[in-house]
Backbone as a chain_set.jsonl record, in Angstrom:
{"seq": "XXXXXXXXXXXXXXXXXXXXXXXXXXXXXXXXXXXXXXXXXXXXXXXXXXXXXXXXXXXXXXXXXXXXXXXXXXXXXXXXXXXXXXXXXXXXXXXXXXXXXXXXXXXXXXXXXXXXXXXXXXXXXXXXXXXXXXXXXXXXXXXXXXXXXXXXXXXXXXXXXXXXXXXXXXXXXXXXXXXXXXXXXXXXXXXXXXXXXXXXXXXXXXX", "coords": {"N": [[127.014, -112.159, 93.221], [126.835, -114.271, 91.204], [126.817, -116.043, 92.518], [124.764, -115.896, 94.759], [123.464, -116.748, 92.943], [123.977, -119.481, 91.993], [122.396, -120.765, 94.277], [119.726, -120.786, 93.757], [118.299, -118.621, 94.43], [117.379, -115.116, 93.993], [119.193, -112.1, 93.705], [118.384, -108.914, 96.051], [119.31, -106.006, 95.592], [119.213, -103.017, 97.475], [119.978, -99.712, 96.521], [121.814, -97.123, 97.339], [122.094, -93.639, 97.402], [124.246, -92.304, 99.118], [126.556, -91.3, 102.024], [127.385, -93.265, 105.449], [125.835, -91.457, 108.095], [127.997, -89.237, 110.305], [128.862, -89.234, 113.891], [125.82, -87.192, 115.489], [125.433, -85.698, 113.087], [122.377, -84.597, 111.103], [121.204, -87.367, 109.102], [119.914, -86.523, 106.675], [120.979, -84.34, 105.782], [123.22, -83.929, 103.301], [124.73, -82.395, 100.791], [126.057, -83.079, 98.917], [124.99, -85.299, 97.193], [122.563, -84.661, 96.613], [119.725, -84.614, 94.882], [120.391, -83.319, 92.728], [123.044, -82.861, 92.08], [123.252, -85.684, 91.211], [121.633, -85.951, 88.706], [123.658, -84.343, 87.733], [125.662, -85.37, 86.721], [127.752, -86.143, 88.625], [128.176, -88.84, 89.898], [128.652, -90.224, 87.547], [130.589, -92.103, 86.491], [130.106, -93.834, 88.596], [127.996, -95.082, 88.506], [127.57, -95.779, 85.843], [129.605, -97.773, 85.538], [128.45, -100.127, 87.223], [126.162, -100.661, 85.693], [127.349, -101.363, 83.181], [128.478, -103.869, 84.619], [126.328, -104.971, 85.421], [125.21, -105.821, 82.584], [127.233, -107.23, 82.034], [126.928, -108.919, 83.663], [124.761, -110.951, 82.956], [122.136, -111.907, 84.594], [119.261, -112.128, 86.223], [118.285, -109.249, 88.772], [116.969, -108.302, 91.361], [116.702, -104.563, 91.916], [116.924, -101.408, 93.59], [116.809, -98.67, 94.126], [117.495, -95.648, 96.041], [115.288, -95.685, 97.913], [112.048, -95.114, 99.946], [112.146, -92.346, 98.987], [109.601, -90.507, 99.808], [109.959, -89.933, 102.76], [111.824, -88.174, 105.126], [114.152, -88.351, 105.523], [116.194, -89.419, 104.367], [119.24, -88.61, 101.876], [118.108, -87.956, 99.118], [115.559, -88.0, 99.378], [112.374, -86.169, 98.573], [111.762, -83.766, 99.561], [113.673, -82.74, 101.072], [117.069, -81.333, 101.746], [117.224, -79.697, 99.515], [115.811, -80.939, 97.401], [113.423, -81.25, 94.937], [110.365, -83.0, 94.192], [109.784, -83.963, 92.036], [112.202, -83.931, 90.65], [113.015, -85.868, 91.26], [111.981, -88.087, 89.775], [112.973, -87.383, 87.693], [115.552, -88.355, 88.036], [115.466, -90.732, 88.529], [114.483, -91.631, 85.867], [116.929, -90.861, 84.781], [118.684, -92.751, 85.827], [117.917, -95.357, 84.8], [117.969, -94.887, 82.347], [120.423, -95.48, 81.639], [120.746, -97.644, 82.446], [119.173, -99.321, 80.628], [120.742, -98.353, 78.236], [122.971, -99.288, 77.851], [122.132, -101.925, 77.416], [121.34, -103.837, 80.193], [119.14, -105.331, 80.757], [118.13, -107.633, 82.49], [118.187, -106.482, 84.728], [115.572, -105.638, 87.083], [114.017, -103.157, 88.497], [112.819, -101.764, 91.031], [110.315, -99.919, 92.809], [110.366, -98.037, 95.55], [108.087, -96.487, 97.977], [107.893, -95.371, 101.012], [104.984, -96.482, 103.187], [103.709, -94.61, 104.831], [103.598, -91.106, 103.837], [105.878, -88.685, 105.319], [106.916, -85.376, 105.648], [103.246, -85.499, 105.312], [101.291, -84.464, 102.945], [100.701, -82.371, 99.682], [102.237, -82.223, 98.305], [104.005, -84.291, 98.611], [102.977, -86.753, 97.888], [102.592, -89.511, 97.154], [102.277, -90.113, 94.533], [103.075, -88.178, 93.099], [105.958, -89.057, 93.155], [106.368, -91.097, 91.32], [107.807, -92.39, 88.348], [106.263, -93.743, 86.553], [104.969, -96.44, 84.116], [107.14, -97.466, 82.441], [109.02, -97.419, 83.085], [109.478, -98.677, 85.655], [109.28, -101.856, 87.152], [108.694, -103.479, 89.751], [106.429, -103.023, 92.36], [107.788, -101.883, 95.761], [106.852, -101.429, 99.269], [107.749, -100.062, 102.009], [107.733, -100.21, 106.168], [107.287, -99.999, 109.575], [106.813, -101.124, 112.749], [106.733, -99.542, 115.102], [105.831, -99.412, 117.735], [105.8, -98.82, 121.12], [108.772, -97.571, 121.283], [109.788, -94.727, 120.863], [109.559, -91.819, 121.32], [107.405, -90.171, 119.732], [105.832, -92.696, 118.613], [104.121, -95.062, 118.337], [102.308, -98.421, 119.172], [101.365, -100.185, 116.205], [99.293, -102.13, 114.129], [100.198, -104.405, 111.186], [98.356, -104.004, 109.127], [97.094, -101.332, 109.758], [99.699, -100.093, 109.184], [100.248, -100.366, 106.552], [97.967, -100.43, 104.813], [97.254, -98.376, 103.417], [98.715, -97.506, 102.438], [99.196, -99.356, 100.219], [96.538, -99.271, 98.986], [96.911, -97.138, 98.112], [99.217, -97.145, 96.281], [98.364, -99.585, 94.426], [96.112, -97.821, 93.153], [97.904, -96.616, 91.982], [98.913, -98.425, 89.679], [99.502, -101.456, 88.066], [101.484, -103.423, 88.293], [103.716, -105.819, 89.966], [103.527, -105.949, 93.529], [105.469, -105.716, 96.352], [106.455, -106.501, 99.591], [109.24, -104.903, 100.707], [110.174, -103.667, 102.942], [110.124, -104.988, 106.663], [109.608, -104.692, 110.133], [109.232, -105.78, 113.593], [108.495, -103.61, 116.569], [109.527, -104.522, 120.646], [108.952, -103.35, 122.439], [105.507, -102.142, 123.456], [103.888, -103.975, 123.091], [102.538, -107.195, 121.571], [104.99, -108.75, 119.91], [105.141, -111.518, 119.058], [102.824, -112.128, 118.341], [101.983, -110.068, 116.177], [103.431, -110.296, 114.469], [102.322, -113.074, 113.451], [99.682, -112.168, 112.604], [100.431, -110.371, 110.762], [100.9, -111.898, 108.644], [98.577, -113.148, 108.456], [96.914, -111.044, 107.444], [98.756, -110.468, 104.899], [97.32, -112.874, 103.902], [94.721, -112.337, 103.763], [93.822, -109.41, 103.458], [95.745, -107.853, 101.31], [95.608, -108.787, 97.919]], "CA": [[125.712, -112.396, 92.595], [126.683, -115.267, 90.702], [126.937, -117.314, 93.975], [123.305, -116.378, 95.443], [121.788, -117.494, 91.525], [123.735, -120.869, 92.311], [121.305, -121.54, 95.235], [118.54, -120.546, 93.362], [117.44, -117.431, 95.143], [117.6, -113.864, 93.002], [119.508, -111.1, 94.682], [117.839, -107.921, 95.999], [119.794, -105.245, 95.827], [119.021, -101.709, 97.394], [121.113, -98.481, 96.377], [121.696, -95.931, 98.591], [123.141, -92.912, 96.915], [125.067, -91.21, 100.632], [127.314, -91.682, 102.959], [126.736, -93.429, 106.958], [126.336, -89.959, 108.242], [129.12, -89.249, 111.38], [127.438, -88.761, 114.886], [125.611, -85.319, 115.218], [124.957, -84.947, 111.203], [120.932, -85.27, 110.309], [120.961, -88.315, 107.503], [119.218, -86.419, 105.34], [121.97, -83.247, 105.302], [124.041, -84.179, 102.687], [124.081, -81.396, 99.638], [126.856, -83.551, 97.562], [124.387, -86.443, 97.071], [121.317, -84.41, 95.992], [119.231, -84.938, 93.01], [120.979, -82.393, 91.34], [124.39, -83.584, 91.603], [123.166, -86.782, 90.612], [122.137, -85.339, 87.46], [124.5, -82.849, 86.899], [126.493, -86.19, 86.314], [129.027, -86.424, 89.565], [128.599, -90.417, 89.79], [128.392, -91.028, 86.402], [131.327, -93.467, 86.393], [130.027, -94.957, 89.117], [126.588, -95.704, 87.843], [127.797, -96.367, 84.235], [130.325, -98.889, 85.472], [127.167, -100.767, 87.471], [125.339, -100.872, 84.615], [127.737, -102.437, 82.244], [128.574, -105.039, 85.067], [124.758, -105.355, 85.165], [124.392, -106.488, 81.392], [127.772, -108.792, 82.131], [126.364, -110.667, 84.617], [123.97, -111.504, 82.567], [121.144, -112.902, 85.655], [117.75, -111.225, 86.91], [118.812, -109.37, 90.062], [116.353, -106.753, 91.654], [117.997, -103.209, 92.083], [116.105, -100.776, 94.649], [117.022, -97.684, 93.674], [116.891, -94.353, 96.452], [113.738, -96.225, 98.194], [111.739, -94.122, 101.091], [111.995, -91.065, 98.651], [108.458, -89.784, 100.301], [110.291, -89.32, 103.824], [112.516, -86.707, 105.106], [115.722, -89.393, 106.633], [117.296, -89.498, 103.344], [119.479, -87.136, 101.273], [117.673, -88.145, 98.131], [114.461, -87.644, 99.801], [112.281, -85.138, 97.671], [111.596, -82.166, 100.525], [115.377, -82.415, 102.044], [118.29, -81.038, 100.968], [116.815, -78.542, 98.279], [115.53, -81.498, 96.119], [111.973, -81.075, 94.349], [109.761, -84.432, 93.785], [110.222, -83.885, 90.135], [113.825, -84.512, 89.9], [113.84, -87.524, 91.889], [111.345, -88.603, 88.702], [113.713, -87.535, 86.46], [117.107, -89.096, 88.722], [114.798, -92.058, 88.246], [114.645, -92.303, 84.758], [118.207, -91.193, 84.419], [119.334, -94.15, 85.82], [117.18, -96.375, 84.123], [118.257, -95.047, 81.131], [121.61, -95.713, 81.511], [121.117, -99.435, 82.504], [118.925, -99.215, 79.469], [121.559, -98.276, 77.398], [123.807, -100.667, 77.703], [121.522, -103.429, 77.679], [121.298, -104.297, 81.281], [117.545, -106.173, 80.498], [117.784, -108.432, 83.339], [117.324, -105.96, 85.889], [114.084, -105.362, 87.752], [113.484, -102.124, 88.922], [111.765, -101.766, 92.233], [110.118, -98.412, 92.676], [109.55, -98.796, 97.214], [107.714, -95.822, 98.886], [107.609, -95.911, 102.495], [104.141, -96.844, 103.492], [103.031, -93.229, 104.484], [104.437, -90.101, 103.538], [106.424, -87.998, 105.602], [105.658, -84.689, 105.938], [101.916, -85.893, 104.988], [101.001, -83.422, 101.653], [100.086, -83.007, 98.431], [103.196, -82.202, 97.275], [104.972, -85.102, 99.135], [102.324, -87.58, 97.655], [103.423, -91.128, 96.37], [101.942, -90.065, 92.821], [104.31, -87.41, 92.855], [107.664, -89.96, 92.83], [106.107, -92.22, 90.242], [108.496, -92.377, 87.248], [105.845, -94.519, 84.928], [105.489, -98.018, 84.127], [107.897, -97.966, 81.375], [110.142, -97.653, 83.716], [109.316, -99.433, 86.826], [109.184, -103.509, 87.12], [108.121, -103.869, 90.728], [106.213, -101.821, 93.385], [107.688, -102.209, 96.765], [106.787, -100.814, 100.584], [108.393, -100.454, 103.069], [106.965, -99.915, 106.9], [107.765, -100.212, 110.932], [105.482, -100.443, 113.822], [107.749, -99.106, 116.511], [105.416, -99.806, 118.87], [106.203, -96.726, 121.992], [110.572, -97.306, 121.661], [110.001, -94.165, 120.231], [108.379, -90.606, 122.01], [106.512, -90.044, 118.713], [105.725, -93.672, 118.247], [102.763, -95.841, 118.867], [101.718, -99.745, 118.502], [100.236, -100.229, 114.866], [98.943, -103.269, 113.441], [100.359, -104.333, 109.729], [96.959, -103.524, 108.066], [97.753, -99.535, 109.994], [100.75, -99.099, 108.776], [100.309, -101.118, 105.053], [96.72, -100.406, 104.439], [96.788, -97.121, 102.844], [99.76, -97.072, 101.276], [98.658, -100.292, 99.429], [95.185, -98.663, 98.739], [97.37, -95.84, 96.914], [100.093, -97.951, 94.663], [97.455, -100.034, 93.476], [95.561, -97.637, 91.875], [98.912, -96.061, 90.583], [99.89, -99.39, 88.794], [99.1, -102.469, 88.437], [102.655, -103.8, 88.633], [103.7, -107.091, 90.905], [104.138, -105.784, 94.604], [106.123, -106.463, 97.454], [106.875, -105.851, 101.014], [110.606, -104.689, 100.927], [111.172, -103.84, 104.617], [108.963, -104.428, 107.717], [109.248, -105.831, 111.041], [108.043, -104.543, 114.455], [109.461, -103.661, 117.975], [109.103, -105.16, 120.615], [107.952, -102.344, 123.154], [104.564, -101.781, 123.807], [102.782, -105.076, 122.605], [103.099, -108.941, 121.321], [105.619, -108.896, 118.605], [105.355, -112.321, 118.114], [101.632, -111.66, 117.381], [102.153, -108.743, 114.96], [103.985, -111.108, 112.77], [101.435, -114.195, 113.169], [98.668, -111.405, 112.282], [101.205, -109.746, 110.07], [100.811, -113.114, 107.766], [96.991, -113.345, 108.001], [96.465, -109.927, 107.013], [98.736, -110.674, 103.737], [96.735, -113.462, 102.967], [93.362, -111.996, 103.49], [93.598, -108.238, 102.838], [96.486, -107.359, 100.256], [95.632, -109.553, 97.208]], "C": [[125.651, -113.771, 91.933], [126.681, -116.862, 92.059], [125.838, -117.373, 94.657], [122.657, -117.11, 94.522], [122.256, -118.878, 91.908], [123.085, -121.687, 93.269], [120.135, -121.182, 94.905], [117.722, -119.559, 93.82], [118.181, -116.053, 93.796], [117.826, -112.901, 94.164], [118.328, -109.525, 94.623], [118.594, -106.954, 96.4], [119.188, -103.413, 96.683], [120.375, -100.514, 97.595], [120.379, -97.481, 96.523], [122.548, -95.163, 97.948], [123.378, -91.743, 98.126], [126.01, -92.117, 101.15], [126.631, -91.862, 104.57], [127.271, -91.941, 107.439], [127.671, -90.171, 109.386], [128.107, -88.881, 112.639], [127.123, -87.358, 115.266], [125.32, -84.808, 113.64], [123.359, -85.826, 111.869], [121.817, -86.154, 108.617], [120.904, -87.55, 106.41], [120.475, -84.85, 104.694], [123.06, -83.198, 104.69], [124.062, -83.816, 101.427], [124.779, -82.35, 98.772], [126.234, -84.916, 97.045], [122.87, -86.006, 97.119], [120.991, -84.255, 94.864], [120.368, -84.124, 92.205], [122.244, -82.506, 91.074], [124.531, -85.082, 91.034], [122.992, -86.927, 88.979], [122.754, -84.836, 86.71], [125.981, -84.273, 86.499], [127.694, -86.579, 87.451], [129.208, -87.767, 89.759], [128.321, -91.003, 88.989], [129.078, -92.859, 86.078], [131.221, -94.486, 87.028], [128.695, -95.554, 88.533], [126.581, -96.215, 86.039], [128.418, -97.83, 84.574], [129.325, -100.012, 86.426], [126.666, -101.252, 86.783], [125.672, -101.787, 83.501], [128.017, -103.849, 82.985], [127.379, -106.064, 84.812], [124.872, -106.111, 83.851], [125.465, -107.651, 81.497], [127.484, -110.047, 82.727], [125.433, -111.546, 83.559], [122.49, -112.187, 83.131], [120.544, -111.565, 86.304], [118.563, -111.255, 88.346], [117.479, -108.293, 90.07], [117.008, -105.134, 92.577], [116.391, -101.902, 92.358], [116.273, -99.469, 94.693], [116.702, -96.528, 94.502], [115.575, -94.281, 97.039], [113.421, -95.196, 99.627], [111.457, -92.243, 100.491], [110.773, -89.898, 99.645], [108.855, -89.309, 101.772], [110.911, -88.529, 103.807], [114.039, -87.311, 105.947], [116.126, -89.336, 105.315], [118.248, -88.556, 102.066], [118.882, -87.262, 99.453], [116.296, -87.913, 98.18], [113.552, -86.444, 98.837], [111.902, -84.198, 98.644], [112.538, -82.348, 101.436], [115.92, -81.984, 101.185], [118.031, -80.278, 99.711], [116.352, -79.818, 96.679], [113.943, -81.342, 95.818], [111.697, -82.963, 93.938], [109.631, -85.058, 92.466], [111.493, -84.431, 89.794], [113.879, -85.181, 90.294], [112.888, -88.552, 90.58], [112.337, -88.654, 87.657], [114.977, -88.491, 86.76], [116.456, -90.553, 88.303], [115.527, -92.913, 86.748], [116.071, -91.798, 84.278], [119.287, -92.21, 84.822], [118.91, -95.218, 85.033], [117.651, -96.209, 82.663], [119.442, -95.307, 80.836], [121.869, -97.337, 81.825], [120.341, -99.605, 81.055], [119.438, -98.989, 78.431], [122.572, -98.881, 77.357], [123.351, -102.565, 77.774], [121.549, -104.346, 78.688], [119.773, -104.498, 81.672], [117.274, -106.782, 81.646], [117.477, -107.948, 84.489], [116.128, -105.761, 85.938], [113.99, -104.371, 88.517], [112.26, -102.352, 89.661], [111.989, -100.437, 93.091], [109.178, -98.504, 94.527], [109.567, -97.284, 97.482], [107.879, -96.139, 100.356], [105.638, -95.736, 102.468], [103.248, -95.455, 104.093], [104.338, -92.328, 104.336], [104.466, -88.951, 104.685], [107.251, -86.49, 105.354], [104.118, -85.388, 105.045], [101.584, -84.49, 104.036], [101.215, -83.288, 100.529], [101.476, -83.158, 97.839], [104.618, -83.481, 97.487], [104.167, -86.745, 98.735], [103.054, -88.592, 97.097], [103.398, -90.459, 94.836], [103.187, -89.176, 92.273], [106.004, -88.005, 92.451], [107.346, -90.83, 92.163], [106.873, -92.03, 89.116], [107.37, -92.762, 85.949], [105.909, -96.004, 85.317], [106.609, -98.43, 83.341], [109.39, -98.063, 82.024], [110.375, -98.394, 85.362], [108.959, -101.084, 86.39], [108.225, -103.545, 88.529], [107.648, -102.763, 91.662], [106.74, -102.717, 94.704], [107.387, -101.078, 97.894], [107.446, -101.471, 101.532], [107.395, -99.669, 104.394], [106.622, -100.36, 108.209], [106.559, -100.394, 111.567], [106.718, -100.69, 115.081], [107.834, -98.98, 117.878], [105.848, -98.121, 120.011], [107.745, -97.21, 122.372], [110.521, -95.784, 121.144], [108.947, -92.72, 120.844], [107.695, -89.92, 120.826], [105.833, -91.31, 118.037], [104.097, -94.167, 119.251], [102.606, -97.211, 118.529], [100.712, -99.77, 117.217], [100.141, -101.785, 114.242], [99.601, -103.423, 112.022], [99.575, -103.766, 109.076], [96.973, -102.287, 108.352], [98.795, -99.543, 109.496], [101.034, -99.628, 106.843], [99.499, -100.562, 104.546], [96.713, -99.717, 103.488], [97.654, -96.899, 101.648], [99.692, -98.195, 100.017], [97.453, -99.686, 98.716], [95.851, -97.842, 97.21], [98.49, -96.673, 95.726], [99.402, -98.534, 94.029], [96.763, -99.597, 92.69], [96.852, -96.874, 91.2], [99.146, -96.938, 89.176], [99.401, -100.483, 89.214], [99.991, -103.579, 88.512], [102.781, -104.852, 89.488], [103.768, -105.932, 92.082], [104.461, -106.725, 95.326], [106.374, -105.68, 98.876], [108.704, -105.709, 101.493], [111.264, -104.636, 102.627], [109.547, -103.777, 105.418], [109.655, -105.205, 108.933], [108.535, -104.775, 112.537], [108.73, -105.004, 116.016], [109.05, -104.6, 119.203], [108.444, -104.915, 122.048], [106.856, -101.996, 122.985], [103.201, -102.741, 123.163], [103.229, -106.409, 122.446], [103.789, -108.458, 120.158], [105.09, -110.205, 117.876], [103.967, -112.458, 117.396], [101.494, -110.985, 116.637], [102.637, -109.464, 114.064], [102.889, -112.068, 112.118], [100.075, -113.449, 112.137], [99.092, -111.057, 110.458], [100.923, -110.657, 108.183], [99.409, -113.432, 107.318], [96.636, -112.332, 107.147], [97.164, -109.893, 105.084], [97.926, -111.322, 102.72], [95.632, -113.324, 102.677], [92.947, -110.391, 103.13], [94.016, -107.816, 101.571], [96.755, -108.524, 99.41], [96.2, -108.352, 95.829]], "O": [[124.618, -114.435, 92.02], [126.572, -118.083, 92.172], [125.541, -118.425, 95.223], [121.709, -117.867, 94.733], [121.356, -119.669, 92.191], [123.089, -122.918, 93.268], [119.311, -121.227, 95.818], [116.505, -119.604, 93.638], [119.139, -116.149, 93.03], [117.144, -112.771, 95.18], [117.691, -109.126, 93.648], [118.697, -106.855, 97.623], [118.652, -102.721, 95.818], [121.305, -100.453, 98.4], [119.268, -97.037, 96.234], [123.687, -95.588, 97.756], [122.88, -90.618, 98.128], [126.234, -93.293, 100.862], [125.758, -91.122, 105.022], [128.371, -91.398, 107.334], [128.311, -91.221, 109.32], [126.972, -88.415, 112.543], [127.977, -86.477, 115.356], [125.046, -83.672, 113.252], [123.147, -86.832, 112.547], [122.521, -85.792, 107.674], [121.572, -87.706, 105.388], [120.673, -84.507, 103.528], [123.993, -82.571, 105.193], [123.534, -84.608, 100.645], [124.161, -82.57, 97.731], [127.012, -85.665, 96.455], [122.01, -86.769, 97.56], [121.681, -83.855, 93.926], [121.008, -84.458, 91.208], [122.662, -82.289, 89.937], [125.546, -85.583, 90.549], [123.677, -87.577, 88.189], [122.69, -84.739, 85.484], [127.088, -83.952, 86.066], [128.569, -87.354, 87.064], [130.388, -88.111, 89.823], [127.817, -92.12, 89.103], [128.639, -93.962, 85.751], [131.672, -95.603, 86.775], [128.697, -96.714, 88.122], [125.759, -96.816, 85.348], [127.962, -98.866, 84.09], [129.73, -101.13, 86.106], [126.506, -102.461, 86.952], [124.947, -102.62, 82.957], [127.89, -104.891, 82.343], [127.302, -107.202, 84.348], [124.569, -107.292, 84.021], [125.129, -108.805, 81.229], [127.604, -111.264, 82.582], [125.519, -112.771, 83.487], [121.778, -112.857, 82.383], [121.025, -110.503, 86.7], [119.133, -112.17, 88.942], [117.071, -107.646, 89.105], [117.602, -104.969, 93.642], [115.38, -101.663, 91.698], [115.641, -99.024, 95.651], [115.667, -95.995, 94.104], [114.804, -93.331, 96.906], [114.321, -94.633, 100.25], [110.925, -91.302, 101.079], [111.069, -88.773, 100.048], [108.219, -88.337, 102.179], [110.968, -87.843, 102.787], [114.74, -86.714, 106.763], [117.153, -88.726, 105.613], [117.575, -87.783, 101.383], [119.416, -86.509, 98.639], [115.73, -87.626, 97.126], [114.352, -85.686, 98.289], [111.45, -83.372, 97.851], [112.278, -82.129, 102.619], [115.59, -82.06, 100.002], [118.897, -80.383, 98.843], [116.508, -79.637, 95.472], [113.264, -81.336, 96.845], [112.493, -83.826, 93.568], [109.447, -86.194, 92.028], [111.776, -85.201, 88.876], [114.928, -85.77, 90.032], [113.18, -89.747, 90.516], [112.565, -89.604, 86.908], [115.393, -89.28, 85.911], [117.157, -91.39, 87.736], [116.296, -93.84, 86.494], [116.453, -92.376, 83.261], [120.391, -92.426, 84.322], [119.764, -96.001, 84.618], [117.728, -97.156, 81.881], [119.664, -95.404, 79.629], [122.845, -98.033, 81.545], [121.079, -100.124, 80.218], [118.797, -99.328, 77.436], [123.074, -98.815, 76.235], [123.847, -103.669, 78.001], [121.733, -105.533, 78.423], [119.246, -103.977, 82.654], [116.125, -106.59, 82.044], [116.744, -108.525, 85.293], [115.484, -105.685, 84.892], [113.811, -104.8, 89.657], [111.177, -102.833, 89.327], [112.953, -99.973, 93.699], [108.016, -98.832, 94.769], [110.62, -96.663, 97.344], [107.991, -97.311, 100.718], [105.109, -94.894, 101.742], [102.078, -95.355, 103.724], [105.526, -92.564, 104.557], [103.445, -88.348, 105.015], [108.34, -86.611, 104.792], [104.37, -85.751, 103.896], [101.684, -83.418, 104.633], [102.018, -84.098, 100.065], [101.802, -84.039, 97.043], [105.686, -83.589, 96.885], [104.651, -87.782, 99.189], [104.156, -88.399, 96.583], [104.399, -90.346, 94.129], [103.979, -89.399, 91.357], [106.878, -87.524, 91.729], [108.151, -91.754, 92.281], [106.388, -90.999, 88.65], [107.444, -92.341, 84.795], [106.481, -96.607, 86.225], [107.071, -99.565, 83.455], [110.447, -98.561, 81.638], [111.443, -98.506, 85.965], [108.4, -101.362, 85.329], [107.01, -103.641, 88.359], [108.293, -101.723, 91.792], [106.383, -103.883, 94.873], [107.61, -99.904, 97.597], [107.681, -102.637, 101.847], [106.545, -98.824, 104.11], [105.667, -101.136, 108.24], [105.472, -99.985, 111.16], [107.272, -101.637, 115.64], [108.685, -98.733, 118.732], [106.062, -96.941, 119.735], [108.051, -97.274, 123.563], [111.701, -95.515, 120.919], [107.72, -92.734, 120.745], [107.37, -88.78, 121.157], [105.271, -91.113, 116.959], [103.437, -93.8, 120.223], [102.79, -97.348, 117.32], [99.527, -99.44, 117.246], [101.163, -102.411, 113.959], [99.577, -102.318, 111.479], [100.0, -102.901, 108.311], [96.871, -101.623, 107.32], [98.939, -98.366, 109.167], [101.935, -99.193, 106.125], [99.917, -99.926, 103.579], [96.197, -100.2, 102.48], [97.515, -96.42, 100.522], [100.127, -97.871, 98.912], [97.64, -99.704, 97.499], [95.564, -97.86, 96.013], [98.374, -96.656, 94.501], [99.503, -98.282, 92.828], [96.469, -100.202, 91.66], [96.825, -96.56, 90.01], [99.425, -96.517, 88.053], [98.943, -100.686, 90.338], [99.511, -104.684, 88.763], [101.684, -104.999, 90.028], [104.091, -104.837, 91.622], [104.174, -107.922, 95.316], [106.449, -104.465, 99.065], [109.244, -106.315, 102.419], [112.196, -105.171, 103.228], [108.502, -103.165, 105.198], [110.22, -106.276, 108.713], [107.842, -103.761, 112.616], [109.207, -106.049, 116.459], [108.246, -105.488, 118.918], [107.739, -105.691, 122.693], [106.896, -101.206, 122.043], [102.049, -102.413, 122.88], [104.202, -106.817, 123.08], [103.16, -107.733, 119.388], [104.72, -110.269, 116.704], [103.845, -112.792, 116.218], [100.447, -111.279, 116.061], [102.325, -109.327, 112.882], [102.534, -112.085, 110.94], [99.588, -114.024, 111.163], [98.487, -111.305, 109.414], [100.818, -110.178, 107.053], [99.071, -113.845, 106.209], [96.057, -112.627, 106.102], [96.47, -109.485, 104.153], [97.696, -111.021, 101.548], [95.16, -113.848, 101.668], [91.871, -110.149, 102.583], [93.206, -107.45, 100.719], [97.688, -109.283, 99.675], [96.395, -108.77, 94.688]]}, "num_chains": 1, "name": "protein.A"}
């Protein structure tokens, strides 16, 4: 970290609390890395000893925290693995409070939905994994167009697969955003137009 601040860029961290599954496991089937062992304290030492590094460094990094929650690919996910959308609110702010308690200020908390929600319902809603502002710094999205590599897939424009989910963080918060992950395949259309577009559409839709 101290080697990206000497080129003047700020690191972006994202933490992933699993393991790369093995081949033949679903991602998301991983009970020893659900909310509730996260709470119940099993990587305390590791997330304590983070935290105090955090306040040593001393330098603004951004830290990504369990991002995608609203899908169903991750074992932190809130409708996998027996976790409720509630405790990934609370897993939230029990991390936060633990960089918070050791005075690890310089982080930036970046609170990234995926761009729609997976299963689509109420109870899988963005609003639902909102922690707060008091505890969020940045909103980010994330959000593919997979174009047809994919036999449930289709060609989507940025503004389809951004649009909505922008529509909805904004009125959660009025927080900086960002576009954490995107890019786009390169089956079943122009890629290199999806990006060129990709760029217009930032500068003329999502202000």
């Amino acid at each position: 970290l101290h080697e990206i601040h000497k080129t003047g860029r700020t690191a972006f961290i994202t933490w992933e609390p699993w393991q790369l599954p093995v081949s033949g496991q679903s991602p998301e089937d991983q009970p020893e890395f659900s909310l509730k062992r996260i709470l119940a304290g099993d990587y305390d030492e590791y997330i304590w000893s983070w935290a105090r590094a955090s306040k040593s460094l001393g330098l603004r990094y951004f830290l990504r925290p369990m991002h995608e929650m609203n899908g169903n690919w991750y074992p932190w996910c809130g409708t996998v693995n027996q976790n409720q959308p509630e405790e990934y609110v609370e897993t939230w702010k029990y991390l936060h409070g633990i960089f918070r308690t050791v005075g690890a200020t310089e982080v930036a908390w970046v609170w990234c939905p995926y761009a729609s929600s997976y299963p689509d319902s109420p109870k899988n809603a963005f609003s639902c994994y909102y922690p707060g502002d008091a505890y969020v710094d940045w909103i980010g999205l994330d959000g593919y167009n997979w174009g047809n590599s994919q036999p449930w897939s289709r060609w989507q424009t940025f503004d389809e697969i951004f649009s909505s989910g922008y529509e909805i963080v904004t009125r959660l918060t009025d927080k900086p955003l960002l576009i954490a992950e995107t890019a786009s395949a390169e089956s079943g259309g122009n890629k290199s137009q999806w990006i060129r577009s990709g760029f217009e559409a930032l500068k003329n839709s999502f202000r």
